[in-house]
C-alpha positions as CSV (number, residue, x, y, z in Angstrom):
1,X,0.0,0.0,0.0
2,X,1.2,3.5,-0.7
3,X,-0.2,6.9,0.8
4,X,0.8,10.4,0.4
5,X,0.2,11.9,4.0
6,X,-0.3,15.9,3.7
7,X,-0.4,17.9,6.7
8,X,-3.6,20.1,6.6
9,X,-5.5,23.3,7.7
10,X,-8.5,22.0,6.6
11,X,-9.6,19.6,3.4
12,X,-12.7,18.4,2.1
13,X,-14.1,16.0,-0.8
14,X,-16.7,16.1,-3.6
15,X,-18.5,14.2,-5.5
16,X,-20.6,16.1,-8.1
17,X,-21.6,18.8,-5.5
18,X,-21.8,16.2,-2.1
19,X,-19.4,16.9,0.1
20,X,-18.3,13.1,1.2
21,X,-15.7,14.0,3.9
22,X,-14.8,17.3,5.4
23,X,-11.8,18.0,8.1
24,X,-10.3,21.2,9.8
25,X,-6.4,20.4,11.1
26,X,-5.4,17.2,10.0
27,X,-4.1,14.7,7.7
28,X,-5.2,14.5,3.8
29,X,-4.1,10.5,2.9
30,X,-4.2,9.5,-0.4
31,X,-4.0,6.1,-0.4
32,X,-3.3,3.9,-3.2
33,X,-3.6,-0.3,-3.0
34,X,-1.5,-2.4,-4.4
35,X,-1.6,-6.5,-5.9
36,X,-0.1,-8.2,-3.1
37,X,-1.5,-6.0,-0.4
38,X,-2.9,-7.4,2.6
39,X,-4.0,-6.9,6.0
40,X,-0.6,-6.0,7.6
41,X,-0.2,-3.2,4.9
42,X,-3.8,-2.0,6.4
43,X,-2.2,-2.0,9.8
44,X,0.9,-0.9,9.0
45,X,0.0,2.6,7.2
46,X,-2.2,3.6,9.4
47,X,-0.2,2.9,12.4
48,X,2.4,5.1,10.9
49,X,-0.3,7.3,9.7
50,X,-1.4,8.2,13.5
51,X,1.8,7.9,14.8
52,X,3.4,10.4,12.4
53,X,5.2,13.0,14.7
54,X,4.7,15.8,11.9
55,X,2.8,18.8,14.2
56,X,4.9,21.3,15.7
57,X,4.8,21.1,19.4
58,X,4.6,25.0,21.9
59,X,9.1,24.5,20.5
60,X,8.3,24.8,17.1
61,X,9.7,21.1,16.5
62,X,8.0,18.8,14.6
63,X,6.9,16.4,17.8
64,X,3.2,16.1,17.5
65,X,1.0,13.3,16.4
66,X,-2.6,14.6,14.6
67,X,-4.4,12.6,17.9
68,X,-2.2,14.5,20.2
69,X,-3.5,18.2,18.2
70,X,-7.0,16.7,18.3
71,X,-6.8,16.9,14.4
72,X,-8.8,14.4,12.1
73,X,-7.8,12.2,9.2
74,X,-9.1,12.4,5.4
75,X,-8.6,9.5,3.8
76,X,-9.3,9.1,0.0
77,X,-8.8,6.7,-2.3
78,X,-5.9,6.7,-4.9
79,X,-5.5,3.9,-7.1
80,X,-3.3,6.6,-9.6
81,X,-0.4,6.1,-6.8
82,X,0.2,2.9,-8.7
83,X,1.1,4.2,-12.1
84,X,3.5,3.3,-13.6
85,X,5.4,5.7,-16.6
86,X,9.0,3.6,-17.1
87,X,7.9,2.6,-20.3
88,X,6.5,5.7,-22.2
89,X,4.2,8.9,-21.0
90,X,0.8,7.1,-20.5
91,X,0.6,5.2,-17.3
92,X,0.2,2.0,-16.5
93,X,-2.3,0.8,-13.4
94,X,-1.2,-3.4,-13.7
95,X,0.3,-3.1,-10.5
96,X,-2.9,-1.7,-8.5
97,X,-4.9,-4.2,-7.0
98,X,-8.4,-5.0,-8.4
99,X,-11.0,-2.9,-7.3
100,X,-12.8,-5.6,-4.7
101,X,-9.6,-6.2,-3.0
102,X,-8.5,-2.6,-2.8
103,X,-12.2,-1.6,-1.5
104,X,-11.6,-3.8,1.4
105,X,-8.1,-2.9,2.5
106,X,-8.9,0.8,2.2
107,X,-11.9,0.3,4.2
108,X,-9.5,-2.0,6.7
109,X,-7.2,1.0,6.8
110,X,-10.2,3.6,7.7
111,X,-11.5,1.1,10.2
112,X,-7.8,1.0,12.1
113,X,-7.7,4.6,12.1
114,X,-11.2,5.1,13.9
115,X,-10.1,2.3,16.0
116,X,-6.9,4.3,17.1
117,X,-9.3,6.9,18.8
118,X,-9.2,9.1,14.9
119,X,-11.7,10.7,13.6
120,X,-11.8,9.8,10.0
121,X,-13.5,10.9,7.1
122,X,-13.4,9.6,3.5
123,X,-14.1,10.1,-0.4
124,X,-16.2,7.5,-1.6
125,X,-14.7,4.9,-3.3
126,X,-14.1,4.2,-7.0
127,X,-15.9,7.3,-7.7
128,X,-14.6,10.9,-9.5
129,X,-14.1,12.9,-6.6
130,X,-12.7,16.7,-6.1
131,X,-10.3,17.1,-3.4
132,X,-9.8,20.3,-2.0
133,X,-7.0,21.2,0.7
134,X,-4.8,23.8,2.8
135,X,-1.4,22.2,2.7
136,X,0.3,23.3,5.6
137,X,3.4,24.3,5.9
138,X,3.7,22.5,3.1
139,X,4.2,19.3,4.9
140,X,3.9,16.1,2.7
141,X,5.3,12.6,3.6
142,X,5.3,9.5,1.2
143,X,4.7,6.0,3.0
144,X,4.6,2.6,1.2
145,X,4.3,-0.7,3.3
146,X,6.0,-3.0,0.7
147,X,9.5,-0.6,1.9
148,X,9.1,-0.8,5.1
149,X,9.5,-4.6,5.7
């Protein structure tokens, strides 16, 4: 599994004019799932995910998790984190995992989140979706589960 984790003012998603999923001070994941994946990917994003020590603290110093600022998650889908361009300019999406499997380890990843105490909204899955945000700082970490093992 791969996410790009953005650290937020505020972000919201559309779909046609409904917003899905709406946060103030958070985290913005885009998270893309993989052939392969499986539950300990699930678990292992969004432990990092909570964990993530990416908030300044009353020092300045990045030291904060987005549970200890009292900050929500927005996770949306992303199965474009698995394109691949090597061979030409039009991506490839072979190594993204078929949309029943990904459905279920994205929901697996929102349901660890909530479970850690989070509150988490979401896009709606395999739909065309608008995602507005306030990158702050700009702050923006890339995580994939398949690098960390």
């Amino acid at each position: 599994m791969r996410a790009v984790v953005q650290r937020v003012g505020r972000a919201r998603v559309k779909v046609g004019d409904e917003i899905t999923g709406e946060i103030g001070k958070g985290l913005l994941v885009l998270l893309g799932v993989g052939q392969g994946d499986n539950e300990g990917d699930a678990d292992y994003l969004a432990e990092k995910v909570a964990g993530l020590r990416i908030f300044e603290d009353e020092a300045g110093k990045m030291n904060l998790s987005v549970g200890e600022i009292g900050g929500a998650v927005l996770a949306v889908s992303q199965f474009t984190l698995f394109g691949d361009v090597r061979r030409g300019k039009r991506p490839s999406f072979d190594a993204a995992a078929r949309p029943e499997r990904a459905r279920q380890l994205y929901d697996a990843f929102v349901e660890r989140i909530r479970a850690r105490g989070l509150r988490c909204e979401t896009g709606r899955f395999q739909e065309m979706m608008q995602v507005e945000l306030v990158n702050n700082g700009p702050v923006t970490i890339l995580l994939d589960s398949k690098k960390a093992f």
